[in-house]
N, C-alpha and C positions, 0 to 999 in steps of 0.2 A: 457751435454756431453754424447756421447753414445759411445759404444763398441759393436764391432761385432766380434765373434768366432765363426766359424763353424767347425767341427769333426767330418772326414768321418772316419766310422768305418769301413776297411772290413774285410770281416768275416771271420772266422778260421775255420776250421776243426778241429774235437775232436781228442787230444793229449792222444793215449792211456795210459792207467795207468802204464805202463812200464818206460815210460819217465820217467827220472830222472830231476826233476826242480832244476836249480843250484840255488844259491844264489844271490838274482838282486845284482848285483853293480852298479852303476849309477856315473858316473863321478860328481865333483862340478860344478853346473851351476854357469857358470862365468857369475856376476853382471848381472842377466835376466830382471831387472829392469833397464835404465841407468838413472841414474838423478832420483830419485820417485819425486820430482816437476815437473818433463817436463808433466804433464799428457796428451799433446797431442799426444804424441807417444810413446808408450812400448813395445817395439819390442823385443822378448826371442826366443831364441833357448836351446834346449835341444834336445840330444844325447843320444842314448842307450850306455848299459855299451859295445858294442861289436863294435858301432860306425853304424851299418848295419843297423840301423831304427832311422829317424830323425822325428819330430816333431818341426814344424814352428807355431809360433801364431801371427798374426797381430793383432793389435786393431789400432784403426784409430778416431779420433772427427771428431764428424760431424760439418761442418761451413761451408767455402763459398766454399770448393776444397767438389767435389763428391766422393760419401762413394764408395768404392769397393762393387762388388757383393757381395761378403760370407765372404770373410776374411779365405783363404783356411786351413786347414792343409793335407798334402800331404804322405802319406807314401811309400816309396822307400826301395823295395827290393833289393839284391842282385842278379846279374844273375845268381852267379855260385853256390847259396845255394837254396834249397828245402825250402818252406815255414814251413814243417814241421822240419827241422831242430832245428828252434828256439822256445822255453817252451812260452805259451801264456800269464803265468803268469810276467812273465820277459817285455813281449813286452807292454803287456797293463799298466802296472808299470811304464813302462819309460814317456809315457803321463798322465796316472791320475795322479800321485804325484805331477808334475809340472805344472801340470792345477788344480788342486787344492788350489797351493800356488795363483797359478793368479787370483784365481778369491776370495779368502781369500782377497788380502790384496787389490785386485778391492772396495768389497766390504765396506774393512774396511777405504778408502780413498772417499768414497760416505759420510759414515757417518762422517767425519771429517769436509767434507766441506760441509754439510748439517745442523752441529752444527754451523759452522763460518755465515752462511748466514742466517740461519731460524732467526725472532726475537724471541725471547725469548717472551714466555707469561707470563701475569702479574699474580701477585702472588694473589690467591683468599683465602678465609680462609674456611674450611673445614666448612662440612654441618650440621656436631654439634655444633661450635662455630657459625654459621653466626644465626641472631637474625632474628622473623618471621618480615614480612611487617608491616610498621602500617600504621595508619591513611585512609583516607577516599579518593576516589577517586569522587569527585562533578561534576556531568557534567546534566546540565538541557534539555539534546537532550534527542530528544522519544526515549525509546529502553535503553538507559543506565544507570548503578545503580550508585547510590550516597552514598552505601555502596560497603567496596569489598565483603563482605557475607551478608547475612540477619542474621547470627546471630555474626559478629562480634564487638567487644566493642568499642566502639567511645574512642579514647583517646586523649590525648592533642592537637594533631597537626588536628584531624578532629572536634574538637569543635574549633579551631582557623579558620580553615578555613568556617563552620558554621558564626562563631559570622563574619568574613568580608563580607557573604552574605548578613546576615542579616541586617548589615547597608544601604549596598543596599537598601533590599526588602521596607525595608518604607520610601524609594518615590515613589514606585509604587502602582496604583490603582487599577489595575488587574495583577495576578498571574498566570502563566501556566505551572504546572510542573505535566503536565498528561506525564504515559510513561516513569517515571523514575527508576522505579523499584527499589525504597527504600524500600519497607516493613513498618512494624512494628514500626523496631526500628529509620530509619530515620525519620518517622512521629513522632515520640515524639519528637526529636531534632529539626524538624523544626518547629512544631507547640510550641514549646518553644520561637521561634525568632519571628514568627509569631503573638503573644499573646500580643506584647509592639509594635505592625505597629497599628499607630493609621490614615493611610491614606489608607490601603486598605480594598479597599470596594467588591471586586470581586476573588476567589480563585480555581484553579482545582487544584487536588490531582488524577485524573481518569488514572485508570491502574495502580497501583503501589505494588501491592499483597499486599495490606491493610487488615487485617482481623477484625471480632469483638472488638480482643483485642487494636489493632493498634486505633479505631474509639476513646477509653475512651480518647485519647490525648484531643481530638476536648473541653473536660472539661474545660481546663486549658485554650486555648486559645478562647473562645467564653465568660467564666468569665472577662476575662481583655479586649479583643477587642469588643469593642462596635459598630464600624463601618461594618466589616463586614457586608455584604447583602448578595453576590450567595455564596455556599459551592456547589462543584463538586465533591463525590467520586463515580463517575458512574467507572465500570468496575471491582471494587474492590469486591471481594467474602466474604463480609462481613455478608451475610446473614441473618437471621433472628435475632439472637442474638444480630450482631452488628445494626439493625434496632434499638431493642430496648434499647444498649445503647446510641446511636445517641440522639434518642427520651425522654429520661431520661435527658440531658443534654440540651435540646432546652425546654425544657417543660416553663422552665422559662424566656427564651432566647427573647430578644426585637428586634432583629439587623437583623437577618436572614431574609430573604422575599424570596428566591426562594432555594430551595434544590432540587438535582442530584444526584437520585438514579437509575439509570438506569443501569442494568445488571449487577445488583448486588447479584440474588439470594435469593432473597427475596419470601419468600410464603405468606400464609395467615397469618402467626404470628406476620410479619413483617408487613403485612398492618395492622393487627388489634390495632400494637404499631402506627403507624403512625397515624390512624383512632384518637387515643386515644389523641394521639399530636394533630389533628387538633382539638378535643374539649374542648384546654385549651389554644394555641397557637391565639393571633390575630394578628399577624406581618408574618405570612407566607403567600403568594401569588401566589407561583406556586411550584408545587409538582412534579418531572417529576420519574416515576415508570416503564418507560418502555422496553419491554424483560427481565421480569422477568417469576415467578412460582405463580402467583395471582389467584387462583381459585374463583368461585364465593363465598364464604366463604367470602373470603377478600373484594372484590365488594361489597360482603353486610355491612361488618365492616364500609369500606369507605362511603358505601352509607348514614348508620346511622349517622357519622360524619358530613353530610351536613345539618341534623337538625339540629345542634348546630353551626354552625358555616357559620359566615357571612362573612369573610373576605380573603378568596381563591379565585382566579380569572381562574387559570387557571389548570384543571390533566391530565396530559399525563401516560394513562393506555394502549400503544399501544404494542402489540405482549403478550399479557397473554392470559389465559384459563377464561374469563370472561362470556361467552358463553351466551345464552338464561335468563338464571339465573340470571346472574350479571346485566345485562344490565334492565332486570327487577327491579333489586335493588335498580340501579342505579335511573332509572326513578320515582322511590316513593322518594328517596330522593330530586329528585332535584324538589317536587312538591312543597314544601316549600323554599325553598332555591332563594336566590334572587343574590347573588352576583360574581358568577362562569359567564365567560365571552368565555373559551377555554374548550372545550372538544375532548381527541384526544382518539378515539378508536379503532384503526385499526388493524385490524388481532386476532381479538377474535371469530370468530365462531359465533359472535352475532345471525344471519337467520334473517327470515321474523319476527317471533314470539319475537325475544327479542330486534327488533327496532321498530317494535309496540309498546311493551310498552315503550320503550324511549322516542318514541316521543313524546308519552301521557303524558309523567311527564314533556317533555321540555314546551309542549303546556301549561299546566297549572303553569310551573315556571313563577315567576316574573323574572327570572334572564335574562340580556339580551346579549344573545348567539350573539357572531360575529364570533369563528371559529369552523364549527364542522368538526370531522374525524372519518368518517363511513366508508373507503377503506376497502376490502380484506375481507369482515364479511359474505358471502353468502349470498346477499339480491339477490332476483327476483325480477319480477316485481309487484306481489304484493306486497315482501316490499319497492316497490318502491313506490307505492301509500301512504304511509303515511309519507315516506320521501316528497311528493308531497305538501300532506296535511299540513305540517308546515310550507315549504318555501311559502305558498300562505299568512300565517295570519304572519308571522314573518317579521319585522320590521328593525331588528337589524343585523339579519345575512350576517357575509362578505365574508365571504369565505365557501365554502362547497367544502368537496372530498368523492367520489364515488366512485372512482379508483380499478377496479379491484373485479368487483361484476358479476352481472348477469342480469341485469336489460333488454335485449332488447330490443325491437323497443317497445313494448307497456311498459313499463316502460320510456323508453325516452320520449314517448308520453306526460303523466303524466306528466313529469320532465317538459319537454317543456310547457304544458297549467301552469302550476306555474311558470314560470318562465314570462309570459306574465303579469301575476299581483304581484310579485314583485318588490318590489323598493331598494334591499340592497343588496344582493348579485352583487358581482364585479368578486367574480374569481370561477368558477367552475372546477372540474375536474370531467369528464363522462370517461377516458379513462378505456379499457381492460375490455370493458360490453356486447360485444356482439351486439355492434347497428351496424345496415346494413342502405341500403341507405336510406328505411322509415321511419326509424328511425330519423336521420341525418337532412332529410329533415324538421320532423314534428319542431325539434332542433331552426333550423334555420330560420323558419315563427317565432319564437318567440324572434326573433330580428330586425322585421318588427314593435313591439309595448315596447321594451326594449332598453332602450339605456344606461344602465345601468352597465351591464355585459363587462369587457375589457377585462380578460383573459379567453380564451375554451379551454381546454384541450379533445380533443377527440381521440388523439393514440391509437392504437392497436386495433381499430374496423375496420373490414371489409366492410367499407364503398363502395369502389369500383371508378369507374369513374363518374356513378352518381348521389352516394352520394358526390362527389364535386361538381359536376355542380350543383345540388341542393343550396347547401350552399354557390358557388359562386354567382348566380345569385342574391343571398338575400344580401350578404357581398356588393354587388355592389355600389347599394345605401342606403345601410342600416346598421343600431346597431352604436355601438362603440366599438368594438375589437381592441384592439391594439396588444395581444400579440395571436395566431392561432397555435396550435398544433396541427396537423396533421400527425406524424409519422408513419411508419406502418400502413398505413390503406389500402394499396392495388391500392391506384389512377393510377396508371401506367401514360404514357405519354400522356393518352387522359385528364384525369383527369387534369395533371397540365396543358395542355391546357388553361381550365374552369378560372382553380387560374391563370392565367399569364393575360388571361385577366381581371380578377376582377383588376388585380394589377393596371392597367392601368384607374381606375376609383375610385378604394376604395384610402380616402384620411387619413386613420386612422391605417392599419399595419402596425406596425413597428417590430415586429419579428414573422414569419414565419418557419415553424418547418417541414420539407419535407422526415424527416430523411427515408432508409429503404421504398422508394415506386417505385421502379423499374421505375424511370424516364429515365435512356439512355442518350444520346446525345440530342434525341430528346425532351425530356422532358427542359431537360437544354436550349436547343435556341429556346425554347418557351420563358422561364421563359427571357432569354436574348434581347430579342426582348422589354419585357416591361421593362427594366431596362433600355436599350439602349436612350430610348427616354424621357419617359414620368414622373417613378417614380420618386417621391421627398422625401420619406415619411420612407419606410423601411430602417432599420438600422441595424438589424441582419439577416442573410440568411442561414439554417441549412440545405445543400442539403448529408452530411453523407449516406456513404450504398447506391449507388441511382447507382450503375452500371457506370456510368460517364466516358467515353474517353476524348481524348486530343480536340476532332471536339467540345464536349462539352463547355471543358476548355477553348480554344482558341473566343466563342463566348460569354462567359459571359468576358472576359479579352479584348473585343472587347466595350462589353456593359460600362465596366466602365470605357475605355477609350473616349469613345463617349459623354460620361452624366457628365457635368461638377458640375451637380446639384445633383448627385445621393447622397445617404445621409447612404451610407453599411459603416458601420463600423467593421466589423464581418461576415465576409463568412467563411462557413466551409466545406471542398469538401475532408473528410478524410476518409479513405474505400474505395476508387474508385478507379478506371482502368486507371487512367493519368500515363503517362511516364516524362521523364525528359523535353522533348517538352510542353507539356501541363502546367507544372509546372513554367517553366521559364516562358510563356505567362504570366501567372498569377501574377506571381514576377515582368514581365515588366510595364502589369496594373496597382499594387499598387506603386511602384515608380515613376508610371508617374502621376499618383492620385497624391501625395506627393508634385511633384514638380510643378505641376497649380494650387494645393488648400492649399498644405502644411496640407493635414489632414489623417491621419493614417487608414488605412484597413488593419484589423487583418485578412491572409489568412492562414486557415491552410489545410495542403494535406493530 
């Protein structure tokens, strides 16, 4: 409901101080209210005590009739009196008084029916009587705590909720409560329920602001559970300390076989406890250390440990400060050492000088190496050459990455004449080394005597257009690659020319990695021309980043409507220049794939 009053004032002239102001009278306003229930209409008049000056007030509800302009008040002189006649205090008296009751008891009829209609709110009890929260809020999603504080005390209703987990938990044989941000004090409560799972075999704890202290639970439950095998508190700032009370507690420990210490904080004091675990420990088998604070100090600790111990198979020492030094350390130890199968060392500053000696200690190991990881260590090409030297007498090795060194065209050289008399390496990775197209080429004559090698990984070398024709012409009839990464390498649209035709003869690609090589349109109905007809074979197509319009889109969505035989399960054409045209082609393509083969192509834009 609303009301409108408007009150034109006009204005006086100053009533010199001679004036004699009489006494206001003001007659009784007869009933100014009629009815106080009608509130839709209250219509008052009042009257000066002389009768000479009126005062009108309209109020009006707003509903379905329209509100008046203003809701006037009007004031009416006399003609035959002087305005100065009348005391101003007299005249303005006659309306404030009585607009003042109007709008008194306006207000006090607001609040009436603002009491009758509000509901009432519910009655709460003051902030010193209401009791704090308890219990525990459990929730196993990444990101959420399973305490409501880190230091609050678990009381009855969050050890209830605990103990109904925990009947859960042992049926389960692997555990994944990385990212819950329990702490501390959740880790003793759960490794309390944990401690009597006599079925699980597999547990992550990673990221949960676990500290040293939080690690001694692992006590209790590694005594009673005997199945356990992986422990995972990677992420957790446990540090040196908590290494070695980890290590204190496994020291006698049968059950454990791989620990996840990764980015934990760990320095040299922490390997040198670990070092010390691995020469009393024979149930542990893979150690994973990596993005810690490992200086060569600790490399040497570790390295010392592979004298005494045979039963490690696999150390991930990747992103520490292992440097020249360590990797030297390493190498004396593993000259004895026969049962280490994985070595990952990537991103330690290794150089030329401290994969020399590595590889000296691998050559002379009995052990037999299937995966090494030398990525990101500053190797040239001369430490390319005794990377060379190993893959030529080594036997055993299945995997090597190189990724992200400095090796060159004469270092690939090298790389490539070993690779020509090995017989074990399957997957290589050369990318982000700096090989150009003679590089490339020398790469690739050494799949002319190899059939060996399935996956190449050579991205991010500026190989050019022809370092593809090079390596097309050999992929043509030759090797067995199944899996070709090529991203970033600069091919442009001449380039995939080269590969559109290889496609149309090699009978062994089945994914193809194009990402990031300024292909165009035209690059694209190259590559759609050998898919249109012939391919039977490729199964993944990675054309990402490649510039790519709708003329593109529309002829590879051409090509797999055309090839009843085509075998794409996986096209990817995301980062490119296609519009809503281009896209629907592509949608129309795999729906029609669907409905004559009934088999699914994952397209993503």
């Amino acid at each position: 409901m609303g009301f409108t009053s408007t009150v034109a004032l006009y204005s006086h002239p100053r009533v010199p101080p001679s004036v004699r102001f009489r006494k206001l009278q003001s007659k009784a306003v007869a009933s100014p209210y009629h009815a106080l229930g009608g509130l839709l209409s209250l219509p008052a008049t009042v009257s000066s005590a002389r009768g000479r000056t009126s005062l009108v007030v309209n109020a009006a509800a707003e509903g379905n009739a329209r509100r008046s302009g203003s809701g006037r008040r009007v004031y009416r002189q006399s003609q035959g009196e002087s305005p100065f006649s009348n005391a101003p205090v007299q005249k303005i008296a006659s309306f404030v008084v009585p607009a003042g009751v109007f709008f008194s008891v306006t207000f006090v009829l607001w609040k009436v029916v603002e009491k009758l209609l509000m509901p009432k709110p519910p009655r709460t009890k003051s902030i010193e009587n209401r009791s704090p929260a308890k219990g525990m809020s459990f929730s196993f999603a990444a990101g959420t705590n399973l305490l409501s504080g880190l230091t609050a005390k678990v009381d009855r209703e969050s050890k209830q909720k605990l103990n109904e987990f925990s009947k859960e938990l042992r049926s389960f044989q692997s555990v994944d409560m990385s990212g819950c941000n329990f702490g501390d004090e959740g880790l003793f409560f759960l490794a309390e329920s944990l401690a009597y799972n006599q079925t699980l075999e597999e547990v992550s704890f990673a990221a949960n602001g676990i500290t040293a202290e939080g690690v001694k639970a692992f006590d209790r439950v590694l005594q009673s559970n005997i199945m356990l095998k992986t422990l995972n508190i990677s992420g957790n700032p446990i540090g040196d300390e908590g290494a070695k009370n980890l290590c204190d507690t496994l020291a006698n420990n049968n059950g454990i076989e791989k620990l996840q210490l990764n980015s934990t904080g760990l320095g040299d004091e922490g390997a040198r406890a670990i070092a010390d675990l691995l020469k009393k420990n024979s149930t542990l088998h893979v150690i994973e250390l990596n993005n810690n604070m490992i200086d060569y100090s600790g490399f040497t600790s570790l390295a010392g440990s592979l004298l005494e111990n045979n039963t490690i198979r696999s150390i991930y020492l990747n992103g520490n400060y292992g440097g020249a030094l360590g990797a030297n350390a390493l190498g004396k130890g593993l000259e004895g050492h026969k049962s280490l199968r994985e070595l990952h060392l990537q991103g330690n500053s290794i150089g030329d000088e401290g994969i020399c000696a590595l590889m000296s200690g691998l050559a002379s190991s009995k052990a037999k190496l299937t995966h090494l990881d030398i990525g990101n260590n500053s190797i040239s090409a001369r430490g390319a050459f005794h990377v060379a030297e190993y893959i030529k007498n080594s036997k055993s090795l299945f995997w090597l990455n190189m990724y992200m060194n400095d090796i060159a065209d004469e270092g690939a050289e090298r790389i490539a004449l070993a690779l020509k008399e090995n017989r074990s390496i399957a997957i290589i990775d050369l990318g982000g080394n700096n090989i150009r197209a003679k590089g490339i080429s020398e790469i690739a004559q050494a799949f002319k005597d190899n059939s060996v090698v399935t996956t190449l990984e050579v991205g991010y070398n500026p190989i050019g257009p022809d370092g593809a024709k090079a390596l097309s012409e050999v992929l043509k009839f030759h090797g067995n690659i199944k899996t070709l990464k090529l991203g970033w390498c600069q091919i442009g649209a001449k380039g995939t020319e080269y590969i559109a035709d290889t496609l149309k003869y090699n009978n062994t690609i089945s994914v193809l990695d194009l990402r990031g090589n300024g292909l165009r349109d035209e690059g694209a109905i190259c590559l759609a021309r050998s898919l249109k007809v012939v391919n039977e074979v490729l199964t993944e197509l990675d054309l990402g980043f490649n510039e790519i319009r709708d003329d593109g889109a529309f002829a590879i969505a051409q090509a797999l409507k055309a090839n009843e035989d085509v075998k794409i399960t996986s096209l990817n054409l995301a980062n490119n220049f296609l519009t809503k045209f281009g896209q629907s082609a592509l949608t129309d393509a795999r729906d029609h794939v669907y409905e004559m083969n009934e088999k699914e192509v994952n397209i993503v834009f």
